[in-house]
N, C-alpha and C positions, 0 to 999 in steps of 0.2 A: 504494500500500500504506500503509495507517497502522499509523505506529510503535509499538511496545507499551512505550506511557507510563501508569503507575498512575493513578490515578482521582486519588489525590491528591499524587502527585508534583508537586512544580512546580519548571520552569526558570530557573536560573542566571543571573543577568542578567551579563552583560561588555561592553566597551566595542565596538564594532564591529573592532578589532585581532582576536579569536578568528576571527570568521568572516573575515576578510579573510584570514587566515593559512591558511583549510580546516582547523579542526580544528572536530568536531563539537561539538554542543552539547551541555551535562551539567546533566541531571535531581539534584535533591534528593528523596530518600525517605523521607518523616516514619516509616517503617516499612517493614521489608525482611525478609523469611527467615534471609537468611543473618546479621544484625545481630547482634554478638557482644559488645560494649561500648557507652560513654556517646559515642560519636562519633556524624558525621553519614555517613551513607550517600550517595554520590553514585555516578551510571551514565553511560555515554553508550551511543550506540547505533551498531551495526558491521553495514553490511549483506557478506555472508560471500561473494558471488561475485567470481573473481578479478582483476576490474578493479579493482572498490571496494576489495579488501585491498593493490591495488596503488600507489592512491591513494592510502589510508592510509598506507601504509608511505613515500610519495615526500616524505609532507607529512611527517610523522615525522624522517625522514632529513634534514630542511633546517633544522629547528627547533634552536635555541641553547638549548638548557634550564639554565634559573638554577641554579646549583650554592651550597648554603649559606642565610643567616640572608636573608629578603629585601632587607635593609638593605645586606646584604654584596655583595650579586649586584645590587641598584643600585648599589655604588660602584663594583663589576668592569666594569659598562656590558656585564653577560652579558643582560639584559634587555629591551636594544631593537632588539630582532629584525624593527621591524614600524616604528617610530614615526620622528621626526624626535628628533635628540639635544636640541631644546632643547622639548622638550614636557614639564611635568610628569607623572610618572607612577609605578603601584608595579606589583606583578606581575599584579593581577586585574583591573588598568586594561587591562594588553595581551593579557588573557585565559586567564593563568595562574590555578587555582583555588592558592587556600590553605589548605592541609590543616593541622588541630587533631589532638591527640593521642586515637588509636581512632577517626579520621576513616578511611572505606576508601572506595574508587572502584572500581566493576564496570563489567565489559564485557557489554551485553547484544547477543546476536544480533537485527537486524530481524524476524526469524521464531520470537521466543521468547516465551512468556507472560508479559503484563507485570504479572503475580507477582513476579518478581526468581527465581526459584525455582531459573533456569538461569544467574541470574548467573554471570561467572566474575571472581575479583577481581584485579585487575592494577595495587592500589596501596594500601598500609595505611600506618599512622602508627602505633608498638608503642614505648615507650618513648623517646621522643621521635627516633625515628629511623624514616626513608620504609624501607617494604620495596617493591619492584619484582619483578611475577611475568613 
């Protein structure tokens, strides 16, 4: 099945840590529907039968997510979830994106038009503060 990635969407580059970890890859969308502000639009894609939402969720459930200023969450060492401690590295080294303010991230279905149309958003940046759907 090919994934419904926009025409001029292009993919995120991260260090080999994201996929090593099983979390999908995440599309840039120079233009989106749902775009409501001067931020960037970013997607990944979720295929919806329930082994994959299974997977997702195992991988989900194992991950240490950086909490706070990136700076802060490398001194905590909440960040090397994947690496050796004496590796230099920031958070989109090991595959974390870095979200700017009016930056949002969609979840599209593997079987949705890749429009963004059925986006559903499952992360914004509103006042210098992450919302979580």
């Amino acid at each position: 099945m090919t994934l419904p990635i926009g025409p001029n969407d292009r993919l995120v580059e991260f260090a080999p840590g994201r996929e090593a970890a099983g979390l999908p890859p995440i599309y840039q969308a120079p233009s989106h529907p749902k775009k409501t502000g001067l931020g960037s639009i970013y997607y990944y894609t979720q295929e919806l039968s329930k082994p994959a939402l299974a997977k997702a969720m195992a991988v989900e459930n194992r991950l240490r997510i950086p909490y706070g200023p990136e700076t802060v969450a490398i001194e905590r060492g909440e960040s090397n979830w994947y690496r050796e401690a004496s590796e230099p590295m920031n958070l989109h080294s090991i595959g974390f994106l870095k979200l700017e303010e009016d930056d949002i991230v969609f979840v599209r279905a593997n079987t949705a038009p890749a429009s963004g149309e059925d986006d559903v958003a499952v992360c914004w940046v509103a006042g210098g503060y992450v919302g979580l759907a």
